[in-house]
N, C-alpha and C positions, 0 to 999 in steps of 0.2 A: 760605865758598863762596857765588859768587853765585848766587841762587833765578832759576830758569829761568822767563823771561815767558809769559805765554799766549800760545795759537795765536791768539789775535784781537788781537794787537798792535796790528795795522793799522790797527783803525779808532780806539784808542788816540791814534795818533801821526797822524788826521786831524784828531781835536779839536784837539790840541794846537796845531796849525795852523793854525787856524780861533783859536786864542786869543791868537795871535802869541809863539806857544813853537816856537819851529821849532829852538832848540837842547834843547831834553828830547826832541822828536821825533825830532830825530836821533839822540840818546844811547838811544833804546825801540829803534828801527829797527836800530841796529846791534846791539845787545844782542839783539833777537828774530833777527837771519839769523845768529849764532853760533850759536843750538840749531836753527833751520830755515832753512839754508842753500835748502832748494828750494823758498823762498815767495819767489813773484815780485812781488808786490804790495808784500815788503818792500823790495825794491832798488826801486822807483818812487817810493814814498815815502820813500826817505832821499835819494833823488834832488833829490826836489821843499825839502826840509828845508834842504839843504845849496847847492837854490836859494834859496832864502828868505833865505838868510843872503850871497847875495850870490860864492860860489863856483862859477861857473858851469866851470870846468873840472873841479873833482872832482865835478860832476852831470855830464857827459857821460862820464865814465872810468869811473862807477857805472853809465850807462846800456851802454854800451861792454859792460861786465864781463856785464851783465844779458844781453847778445845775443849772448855767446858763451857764455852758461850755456845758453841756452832759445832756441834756433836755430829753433822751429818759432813761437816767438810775435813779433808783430809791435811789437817796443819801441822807441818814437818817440828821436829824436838830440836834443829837448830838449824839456822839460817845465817848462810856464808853472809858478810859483808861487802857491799856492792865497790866501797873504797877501804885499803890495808890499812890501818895507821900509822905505819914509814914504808915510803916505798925507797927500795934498797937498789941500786942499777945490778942488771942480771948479767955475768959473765957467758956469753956462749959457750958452749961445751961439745966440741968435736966427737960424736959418736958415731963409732962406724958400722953403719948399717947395710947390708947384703942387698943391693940394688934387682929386683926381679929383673929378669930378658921380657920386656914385652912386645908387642908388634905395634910397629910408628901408626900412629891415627892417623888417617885419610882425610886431609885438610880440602876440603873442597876451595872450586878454580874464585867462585864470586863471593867476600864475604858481605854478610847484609851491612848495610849502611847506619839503617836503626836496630841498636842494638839495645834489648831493656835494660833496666837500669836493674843491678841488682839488688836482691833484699836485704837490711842492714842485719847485721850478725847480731847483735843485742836487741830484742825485742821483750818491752813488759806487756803484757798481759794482765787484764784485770778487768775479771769477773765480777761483774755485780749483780747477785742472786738474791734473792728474797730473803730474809732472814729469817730462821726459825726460832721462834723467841718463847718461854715460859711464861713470860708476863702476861697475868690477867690484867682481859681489859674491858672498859666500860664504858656505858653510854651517860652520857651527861645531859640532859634536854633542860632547854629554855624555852615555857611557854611565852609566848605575846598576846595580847587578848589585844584584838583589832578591833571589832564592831560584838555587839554582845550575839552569840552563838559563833563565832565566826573567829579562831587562834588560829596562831603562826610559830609551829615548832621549830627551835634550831637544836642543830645535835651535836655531837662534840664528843671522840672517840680519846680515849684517854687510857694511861696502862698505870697500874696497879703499886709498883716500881718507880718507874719516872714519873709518880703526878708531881706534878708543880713545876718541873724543870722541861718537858716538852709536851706540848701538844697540837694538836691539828687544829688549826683556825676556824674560823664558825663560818657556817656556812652562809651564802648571798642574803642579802639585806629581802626582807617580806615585800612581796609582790604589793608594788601598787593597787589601791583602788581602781573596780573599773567603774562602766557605766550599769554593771547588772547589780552593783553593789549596794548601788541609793536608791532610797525608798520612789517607788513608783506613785508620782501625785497625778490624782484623779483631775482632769482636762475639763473644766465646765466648759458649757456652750455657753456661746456670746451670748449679755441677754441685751435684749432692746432698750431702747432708752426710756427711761422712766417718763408717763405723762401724765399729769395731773387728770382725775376726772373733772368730766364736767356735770354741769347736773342740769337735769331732766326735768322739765314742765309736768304736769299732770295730760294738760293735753297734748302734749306730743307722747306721753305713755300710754293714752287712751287712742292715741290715731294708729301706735304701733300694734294695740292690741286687736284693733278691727281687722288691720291688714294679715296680720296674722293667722292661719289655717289652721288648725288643728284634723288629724286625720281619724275620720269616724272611726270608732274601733266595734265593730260587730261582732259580739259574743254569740258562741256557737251554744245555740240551746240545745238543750237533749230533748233526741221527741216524745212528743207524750205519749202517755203510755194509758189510755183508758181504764178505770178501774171495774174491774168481773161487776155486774152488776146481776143478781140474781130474779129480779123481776122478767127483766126487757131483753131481747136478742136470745139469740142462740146459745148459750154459756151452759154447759154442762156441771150442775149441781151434784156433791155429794157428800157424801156423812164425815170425810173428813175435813172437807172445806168448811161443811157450817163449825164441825169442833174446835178448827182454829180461828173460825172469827169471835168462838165463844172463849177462849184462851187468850187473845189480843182485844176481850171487851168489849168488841160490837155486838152487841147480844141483838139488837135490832136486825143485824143482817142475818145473825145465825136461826134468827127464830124465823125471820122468811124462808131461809133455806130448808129447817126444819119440815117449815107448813109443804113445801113443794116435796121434802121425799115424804110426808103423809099421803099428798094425790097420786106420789107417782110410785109406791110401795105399800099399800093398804093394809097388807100381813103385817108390816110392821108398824101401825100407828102408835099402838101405844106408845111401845118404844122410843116414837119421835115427842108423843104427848108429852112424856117423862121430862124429856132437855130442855123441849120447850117451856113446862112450870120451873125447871132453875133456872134457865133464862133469864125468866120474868123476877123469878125469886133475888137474883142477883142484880136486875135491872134495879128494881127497887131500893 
């Protein structure tokens, strides 16, 4: 299995270039946009690699490719070569150029001591931007069923294009059990140590029963309530009272009652004679 190059391929395969390796740059370059296909910096430099060597058609088909990956960034249609493939020795060439008059710079008296260091004249650059990609992409979920009610999703982001050749690692392993996680067991209280009975005499049951109190329980009577009595006392008789003792069957009461409103209503004896013979009719 080939080992996958680092994310800093690129500047890799700019030494290499600068060394007049422009075929291992190209072999880094391809080999690093197989695992990150959405490094742009790698398609410029196998561009420039596969200039070097003098392929100027599969550099603009790679620059081509580069600008239908990454439509938003601006990738030049040809890219000088960073090394010539013969360098030639260059004859100097005496050209006589019209020297201006200008006025001598005014070199001051102290020069400083430290002086910066200055910037080096070749400088690469390299942007790394987020890439704009078409690839639909998707969620992959692993449940874990931990305790019953109670899963552990992992998710796993994946593109549409690249499945099988790269993805994003799953994420950290499911959280430990804690202590709120186990079942809650019910804490008996201590119990006492078991002691055999012993057993009990008749008379020692009969001496516990003597000693023993029991507390008087006094029921509240209701008080009595005298019953009307139509002979004796004060009690005021009347025509309705004897009807309802002749309704509730005492015809004994009602027919005394009777006899006392004959003495104490004369006009109406008959009238009372009348109740009085069903009374007796009914007593019978």
């Amino acid at each position: 299995m080939t080992k996958p190059p680092v994310p800093s391929f690129a500047v890799t395969a700019v030494s290499m270039l600068k060394k007049h390796q422009a075929v291992e740059a190209a072999r880094l370059c391809a080999s690093g946009l197989e695992f990150y296909p959405d490094y742009i910096a790698g398609y410029l430099l196998l561009a420039e690699a596969y200039s070097a060597l003098n392929q100027t058609v599969d550099a603009r088909l790679i620059l081509d490719e580069a600008q239908r990956r990454f439509p938003r960034h601006n990738v030049p249609k040809y890219v000088e070569p960073i090394i010539p493939k013969s360098v030639t020795p260059s004859v100097p060439v005496e050209v006589p150029i019209a020297v201006p008059q200008f006025v001598a710079p005014v070199v001051p008296k102290e020069v400083p001591k430290n002086i910066p260091p200055s910037a080096p004249q070749s400088v690469l650059r390299i942007i790394d931007t987020a890439p704009f990609s078409n690839d639909q992409r998707i969620i992959r979920s692993t449940s874990v069923r931990l305790i019953p009610g109670l899963e552990y999703t992992s998710l796993r982001f994946e593109g549409m294009r690249q499945r099988g050749r790269r993805e994003i690692a799953h994420l950290s392993d499911p959280p430990a059990f804690r202590e709120f996680h186990t079942m809650r067991r019910t804490t008996r209280p201590a119990e006492a140590p078991f002691e055999p009975k012993r057993s009990v005499s008749l008379e020692e049951l009969a001496t516990r029963l003597e000693k023993a109190r029991m507390p008087r329980q006094v029921e509240a009577l209701p008080p009595h309530v005298p019953s009307p009595q139509v002979g004796g006392g004060p009690t005021v008789v009347t025509e309705t009272i004897a009807r309802i003792y002749m309704q509730q069957g005492s015809y004994d009461r009602a027919i005394e009652a009777f006899r006392v409103l004959q003495k104490s209503k004369p006009q109406q004896h008959t009238h009372f004679a009348q109740l009085i013979a069903e009374c007796e009719k009914a007593r019978a």
